[in-house]
C-alpha positions as CSV (number, residue, x, y, z in Angstrom):
1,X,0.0,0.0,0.0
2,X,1.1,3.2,-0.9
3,X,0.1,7.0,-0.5
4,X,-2.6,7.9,-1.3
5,X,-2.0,10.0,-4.8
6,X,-5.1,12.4,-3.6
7,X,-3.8,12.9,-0.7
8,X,0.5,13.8,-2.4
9,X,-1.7,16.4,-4.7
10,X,-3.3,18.2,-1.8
11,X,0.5,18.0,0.4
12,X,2.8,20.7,0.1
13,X,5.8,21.7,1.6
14,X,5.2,23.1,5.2
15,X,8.3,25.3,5.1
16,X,8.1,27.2,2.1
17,X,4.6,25.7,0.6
18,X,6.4,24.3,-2.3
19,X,5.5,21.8,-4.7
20,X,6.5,17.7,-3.2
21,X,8.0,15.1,-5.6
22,X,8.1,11.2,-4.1
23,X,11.7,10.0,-4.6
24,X,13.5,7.2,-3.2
25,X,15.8,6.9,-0.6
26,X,19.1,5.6,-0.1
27,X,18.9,2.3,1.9
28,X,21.4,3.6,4.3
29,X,19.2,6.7,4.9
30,X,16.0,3.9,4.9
31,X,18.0,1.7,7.7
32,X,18.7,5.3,9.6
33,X,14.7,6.4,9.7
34,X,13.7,2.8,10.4
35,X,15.9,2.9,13.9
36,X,14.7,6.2,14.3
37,X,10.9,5.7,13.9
38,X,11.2,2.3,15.6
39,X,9.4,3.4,19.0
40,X,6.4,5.0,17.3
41,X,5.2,1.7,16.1
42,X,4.5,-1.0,19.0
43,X,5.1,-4.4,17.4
44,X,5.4,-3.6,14.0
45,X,8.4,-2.8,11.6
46,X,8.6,0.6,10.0
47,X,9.2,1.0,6.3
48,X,10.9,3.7,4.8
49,X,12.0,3.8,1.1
50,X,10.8,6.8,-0.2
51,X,10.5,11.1,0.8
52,X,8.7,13.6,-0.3
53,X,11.1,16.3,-2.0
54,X,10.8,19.9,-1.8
55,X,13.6,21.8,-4.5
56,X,12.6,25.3,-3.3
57,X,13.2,24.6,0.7
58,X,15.9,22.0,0.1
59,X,14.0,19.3,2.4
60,X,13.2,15.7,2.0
61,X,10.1,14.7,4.6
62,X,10.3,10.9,4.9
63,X,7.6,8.3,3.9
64,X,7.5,6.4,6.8
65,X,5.0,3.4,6.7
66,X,2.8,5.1,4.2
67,X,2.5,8.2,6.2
68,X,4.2,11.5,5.0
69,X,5.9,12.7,8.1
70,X,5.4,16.5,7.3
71,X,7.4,18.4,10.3
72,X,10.0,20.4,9.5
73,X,12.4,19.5,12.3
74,X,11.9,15.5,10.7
75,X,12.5,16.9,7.4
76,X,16.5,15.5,6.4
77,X,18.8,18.2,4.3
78,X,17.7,16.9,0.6
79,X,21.8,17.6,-0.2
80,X,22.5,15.2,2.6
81,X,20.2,12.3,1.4
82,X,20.1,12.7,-2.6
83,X,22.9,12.9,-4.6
84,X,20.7,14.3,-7.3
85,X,19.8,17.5,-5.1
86,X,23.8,17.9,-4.4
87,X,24.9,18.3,-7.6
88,X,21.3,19.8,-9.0
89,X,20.1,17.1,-11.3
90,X,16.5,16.6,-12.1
91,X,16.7,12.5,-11.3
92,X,14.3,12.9,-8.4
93,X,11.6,14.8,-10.2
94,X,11.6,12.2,-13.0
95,X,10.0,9.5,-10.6
């Protein structure tokens, strides 16, 4: 199950109200949420493989078992997670 696609047309960017694209994370990153998240889900396994990309604020807001996690302090530096963002490429936006 995924997110809901209504729902990633209505979502914006909390920060700077920017347009989201969904891109995949790095498994390292994935592994690095997953630990993180752990306690917020009582006897169940998080999954993270994919954000929610922002270009104008520069923020990735993970996917965390199908649930945007839209907080700016939980948002990750999208230069720190996507090589893409780093050296300006358009890879993400193409998924």
């Amino acid at each position: 199950m995924a997110v809901d696609p209504e729902l990633l047309e209505l979502l914006v960017c909390p920060k700077s109200k920017g347009e989201l694209t969904t891109t995949p994370l790095p498994p390292s990153v994935c592994e690095r949420l997953v630990a993180r998240y752990r306690e917020h889900f009582a006897g169940e396994q998080p999954e993270v493989s994919e954000g929610l990309w922002c270009r104008e604020s520069g923020l990735v807001y993970p996917i965390v078992s199908d649930m945007p996690i839209m907080l700016i302090d939980e948002a990750l530096p999208a230069a720190e997670v996507l090589p893409e963002a780093a050296s300006g490429g358009d890879a993400a936006a193409d998924s």
